[in-house]
N, C-alpha and C positions, 0 to 999 in steps of 0.2 A: 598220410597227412589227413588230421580230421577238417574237413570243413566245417562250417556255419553260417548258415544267409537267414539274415534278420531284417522283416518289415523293408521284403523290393517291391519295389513298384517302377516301372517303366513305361512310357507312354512316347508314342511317335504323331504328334500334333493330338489331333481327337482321338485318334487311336490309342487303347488301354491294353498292352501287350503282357504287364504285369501287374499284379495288384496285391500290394502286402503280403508277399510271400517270404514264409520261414519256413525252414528246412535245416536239418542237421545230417551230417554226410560224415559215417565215421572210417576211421583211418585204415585201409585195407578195406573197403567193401567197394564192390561194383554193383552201382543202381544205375536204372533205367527210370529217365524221364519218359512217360509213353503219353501219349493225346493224339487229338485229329489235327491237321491243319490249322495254323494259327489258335492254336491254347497256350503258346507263349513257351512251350520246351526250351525251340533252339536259341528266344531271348535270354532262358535263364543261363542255360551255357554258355552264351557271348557274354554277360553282367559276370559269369562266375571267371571266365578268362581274360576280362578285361576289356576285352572289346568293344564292350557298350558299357555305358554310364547309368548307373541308378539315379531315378530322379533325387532331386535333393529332400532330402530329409533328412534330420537330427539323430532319429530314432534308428535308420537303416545301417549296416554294417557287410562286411564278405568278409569273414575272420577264414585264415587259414590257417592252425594250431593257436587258436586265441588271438591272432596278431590282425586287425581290421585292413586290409587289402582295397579295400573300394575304390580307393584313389589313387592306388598304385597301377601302372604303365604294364603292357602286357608279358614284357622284356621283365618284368623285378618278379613275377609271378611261379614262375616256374614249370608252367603247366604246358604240355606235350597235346596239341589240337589235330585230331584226323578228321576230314573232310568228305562230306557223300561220294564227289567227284576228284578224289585222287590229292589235285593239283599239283602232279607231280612237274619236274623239271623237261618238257620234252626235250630238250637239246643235251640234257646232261644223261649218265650210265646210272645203271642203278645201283653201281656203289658211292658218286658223285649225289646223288638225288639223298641217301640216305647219309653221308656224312658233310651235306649241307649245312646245316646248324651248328655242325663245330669249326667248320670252319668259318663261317662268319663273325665268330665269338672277337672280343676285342683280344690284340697280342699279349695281353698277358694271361688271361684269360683260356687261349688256344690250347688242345694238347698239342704235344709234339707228332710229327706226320707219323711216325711208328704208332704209336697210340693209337691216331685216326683209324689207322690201317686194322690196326687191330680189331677198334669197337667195331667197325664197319662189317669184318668177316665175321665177328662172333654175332651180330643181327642178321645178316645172312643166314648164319646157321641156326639162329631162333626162328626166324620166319619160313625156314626150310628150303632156302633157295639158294644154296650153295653154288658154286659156279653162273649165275647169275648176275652177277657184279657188271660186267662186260656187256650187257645186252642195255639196249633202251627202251623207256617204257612202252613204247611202239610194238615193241616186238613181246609182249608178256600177254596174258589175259585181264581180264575183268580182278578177276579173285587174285591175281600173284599182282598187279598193280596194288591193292588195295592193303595187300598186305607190305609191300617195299612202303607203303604212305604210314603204316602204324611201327614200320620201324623208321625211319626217318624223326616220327615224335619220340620213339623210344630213344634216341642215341642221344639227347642231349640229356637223359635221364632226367625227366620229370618227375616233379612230387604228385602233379595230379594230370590223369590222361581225359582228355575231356576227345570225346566220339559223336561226329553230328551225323545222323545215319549213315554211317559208316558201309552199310552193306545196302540202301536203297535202290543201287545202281546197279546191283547184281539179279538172277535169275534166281529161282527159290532153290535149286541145290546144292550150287556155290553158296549162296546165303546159310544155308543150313549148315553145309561144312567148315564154315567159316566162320560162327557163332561158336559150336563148340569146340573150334579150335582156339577164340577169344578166349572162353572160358577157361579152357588148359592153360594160355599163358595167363590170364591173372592169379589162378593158383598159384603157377611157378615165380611171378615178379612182384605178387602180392601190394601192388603199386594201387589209388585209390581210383578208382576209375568212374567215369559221369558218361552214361551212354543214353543219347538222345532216339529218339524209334515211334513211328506210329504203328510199328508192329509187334498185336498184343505178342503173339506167337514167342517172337524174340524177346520180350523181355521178362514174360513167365519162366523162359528158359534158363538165361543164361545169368538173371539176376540177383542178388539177394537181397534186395527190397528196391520195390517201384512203386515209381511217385504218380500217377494218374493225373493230370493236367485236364482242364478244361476251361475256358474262357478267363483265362487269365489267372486263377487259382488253382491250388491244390484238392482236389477233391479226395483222394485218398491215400495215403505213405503205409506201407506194408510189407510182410512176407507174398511172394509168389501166391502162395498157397491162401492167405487169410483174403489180401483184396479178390479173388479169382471165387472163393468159397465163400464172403462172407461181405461182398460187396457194402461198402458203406453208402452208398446214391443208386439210384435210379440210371443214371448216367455212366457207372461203372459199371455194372452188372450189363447196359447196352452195349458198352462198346467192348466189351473182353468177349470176342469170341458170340457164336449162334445162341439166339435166344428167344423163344416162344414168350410172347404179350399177351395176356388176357384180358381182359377188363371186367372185374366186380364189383361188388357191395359189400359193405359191414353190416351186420345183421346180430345183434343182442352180442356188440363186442368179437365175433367173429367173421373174419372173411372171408365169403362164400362166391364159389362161381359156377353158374348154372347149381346143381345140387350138389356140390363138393362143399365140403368146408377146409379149407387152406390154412395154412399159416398160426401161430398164437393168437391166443383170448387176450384182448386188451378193452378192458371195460372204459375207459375214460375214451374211447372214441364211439363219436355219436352212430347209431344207427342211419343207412340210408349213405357213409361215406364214399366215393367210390374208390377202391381198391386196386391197385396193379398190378398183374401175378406175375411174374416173370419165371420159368421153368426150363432149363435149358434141354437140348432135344434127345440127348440123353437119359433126360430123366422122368422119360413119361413110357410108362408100360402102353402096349398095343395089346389086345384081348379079342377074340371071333365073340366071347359073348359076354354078357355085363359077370361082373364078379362079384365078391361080397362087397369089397368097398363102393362108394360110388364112382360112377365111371359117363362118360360122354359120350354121344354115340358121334360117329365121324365117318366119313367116305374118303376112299383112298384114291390121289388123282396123280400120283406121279408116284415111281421108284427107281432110283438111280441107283445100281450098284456096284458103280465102279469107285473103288475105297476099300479101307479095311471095313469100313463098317457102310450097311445101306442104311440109305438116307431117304424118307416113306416122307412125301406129302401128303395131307389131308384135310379137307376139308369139314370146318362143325358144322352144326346146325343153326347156328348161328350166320353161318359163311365166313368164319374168320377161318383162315390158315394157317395151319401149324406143320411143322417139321419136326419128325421125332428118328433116332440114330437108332438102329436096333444090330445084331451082329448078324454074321451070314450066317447063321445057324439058327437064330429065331426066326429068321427070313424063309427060310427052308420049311423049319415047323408052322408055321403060322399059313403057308401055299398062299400069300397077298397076291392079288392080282388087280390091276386097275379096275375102278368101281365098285370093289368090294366093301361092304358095309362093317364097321368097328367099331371095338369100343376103347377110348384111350382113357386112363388116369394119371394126374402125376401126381408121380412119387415123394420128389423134394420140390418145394418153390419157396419164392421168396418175394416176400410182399411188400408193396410199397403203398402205402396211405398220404395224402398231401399233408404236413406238418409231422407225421409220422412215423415209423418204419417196426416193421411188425417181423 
C-alpha cells in the first residue's frame, strides 16, 4: 500500500511535535524514520496509524492508495503496530498472544478456530519458533518476545506495518541479528513497512530510504547511500555516524583550512565566510612526514585498537581533536606511538557555509 502525508503538523499545547510534513511512502518499501529524541518520528507513526490526530487544517491529508484516512479510527486503517517494549499478553501462551487480533475481530468477521490454528502455526514457523506456542512470554528472551510481538501484527495481515523501535530494548547483537532478519522477512512479505530508530546504524542497513527527522521537520528523504554520502544539512552529516569538525574561511571563493583548500570554487560567496568542514575519520590520511599535498601537522594522543579498524586520536595545532580510522596494517606500517608527531590530510570533506552548501 502506497502511503502519502500531506502538510502534518501536530502540536501538544506549546509543544510543535510536527510541522508541515509531507512525505510519500511507496507500496512495498521499508523506510526508516531516524532522529534524536523528540524530532517528532514516533508522532509521525501514531498520525500515520491513527493514533494521534493532525491539527486541523484544510490543506493536511494521510491518504493510503489515494483514499485520505486522517479521520478515520485506528480499527478502519489496517495497519499492524509493534512496539519497543513487546506489550505482549503476560498471562496468555504465545500462541494466544499471537492469534489475539483475530480473535477479537467481530463474529462475522472471525475465522473459523481451524483457520486460527492454522495462521497461528504458519507465524510460528515465520518467526522460527516453532513449538513455542505453549510457552509464556516469561519464559522467552528479549529477541524471541520481540519477534512473537511482530507476528501477533502480522496475523491480522496488515496493509502497513508501522515499527516504534522495535529493537531499542535489546542488546547490540540480538539487535543486529534481528534487523536482518527484518530485512529477510520483508523481502519475503513484501508488506509496506515504517520503522521508527534513532539508530543511524539500523536504518542505513536495513532500509530503502530514510527519512532524517529533526525538530519537527524532514531534513532529508533518500537512498541509504545518497543521505549517508551526500548529506543535504549540517545536521545530517552530524548525526549519521563519526565525524571530524573544522572550522574555516572562504578565501577568493574557496574554502581553506589552515593551508588546505577544501571543497568547490563558489565565487558568489563572500570572502572572510566562515566555513565548516566536516571529514569523517575515515577519510583523512595520517603521514610521518608532509607530502606533496598539503597536510596538518598533529600529535598523537590516544590509539585504541580494539575493532576491525584502529581508531588514532590527535591533536592539531590548533588543539582541536580529531579522530581518524586507519586499518591494522597502516597501523603496523606507520609504528604510531603515543606523542608521536604527524602529518594528517583529508581526502574527501564536505563543506558547509551559512546560507550555502559547497
Amino acid at each position: 500500500m502506497s502511503i502519502e502525508i500531506k502538510n502534518i503538523s501536530k502540536s501538544f499545547g506549546s509543544f510543535t511535535a510536527l510541522k508541515d510534513i509531507s512525505l510519500k511512502i511507496e507500496n512495498g518499501e521499508l523506510i526508516s524514520l531516524l532522529g534524536p529524541s523528540g524530532s517528532g518520528k514516533t508522532t509521525l507513526l501514531r498520525v500515520i496509524a491513527g493514533m494521534e490526530s493532525p491539527d486541523p487544517n484544510p490543506d493536511s491529508q494521510v491518504l493510503f492508495f489515494g483514499e485520505d484516512v486522517a479521520r478515520k479510527p485506528v480499527g478502519d486503517r489496517k495497519v499492524g503496530f509493534v512496539f519497543q517494549h513487546y506489550a505482549l499478553f503476560k498471562h496468555m501462551s504465545v500462541f494466544e498472544n499471537i492469534a489475539f487480533g483475530l480473535r477479537v475481530r467481530p463474529r462475522s468477521q472471525r475465522p473459523a478456530e481451524s483457520a486460527i490454528r492454522d495462521k497461528v502455526h504458519s507465524l510460528l514457523n515465520l518467526i522460527q519458533l516453532e513449538g513455542f506456542g505453549n510457552r509464556f512470554p516469561k519464559q522467552l528472551s528479549g529477541g524471541q518476545r520481540q519477534r512473537v510481538a511482530l507476528a501477533r501484527a502480522l496475523a491480522i495481515e496488515p496493509q502497513v506495518l508501522l515499527l516504534d523501535e522495535p529493537f531499542g530494548a535489546l542488546d547490540a547483537k540480538v539487535r543486529k541479528g534481528l534487523r536482518d532478519w527484518l530485512r529477510s522477512l520483508h523481502d519475503e512479505l513484501n508488506t509496506t513497512t515504517i520503522l521508527v530508530t534513532h539508530d543511524q546504524e539500523e536504518a542505513l542497513e536495513v532500509s530503502d530510504r530514510v527519512v532524517v527527522m529533526n525538530q519537527a521537520r524532514i531534513e532529508q528523504v533518500g537512498a541509504p547511500d545518497d543521505v549517508f554520502h551526500q548529506p543535504a544539512s549540517e545536521f545530517v552529516i552530524d548525526f549519521l555516524g563519526n565525524v571530524n569538525v573544522f572550522h574555516g574561511r572562504v578565501n577568493q571563493g574557496q574554502p581553506v583550512l589552515e593551508n588546505i583548500q577544501v571543497g568547490g570554487s563558489r565565487e558568489s560567496i563572500p570572502d572572510g565566510e566562515k566555513a565548516n568542514v566536516y571529514v569523517r575519520p575515515n577519510d583523512i590520511s595520517i603521514d610521518r612526514t608532509p607530502t606533496g599535498k598539503s597536510s596538518m601537522a598533529a600529535t598523537v594522543t590516544r590509539i585504541n585498537r580494539a575493532g576491525v579498524h584502529a581508531k588514532i586520536s590527535l591533536e592539531l595545532s590548533s588543539k582541536e581533536e580529531i579522530r581518524v580510522d586507519v586499518s591494522m596494517e597502516q597501523l603496523q606500517e606507520l609504528h604510531l606511538q603515543l606523542g608521536d608527531s604527524v602529518f594528517v590530510h583529508p581526502n574527501k570533506a564536505r563543506v558547509f557555509v551559512p546560507d550555502f552548501t559547497i
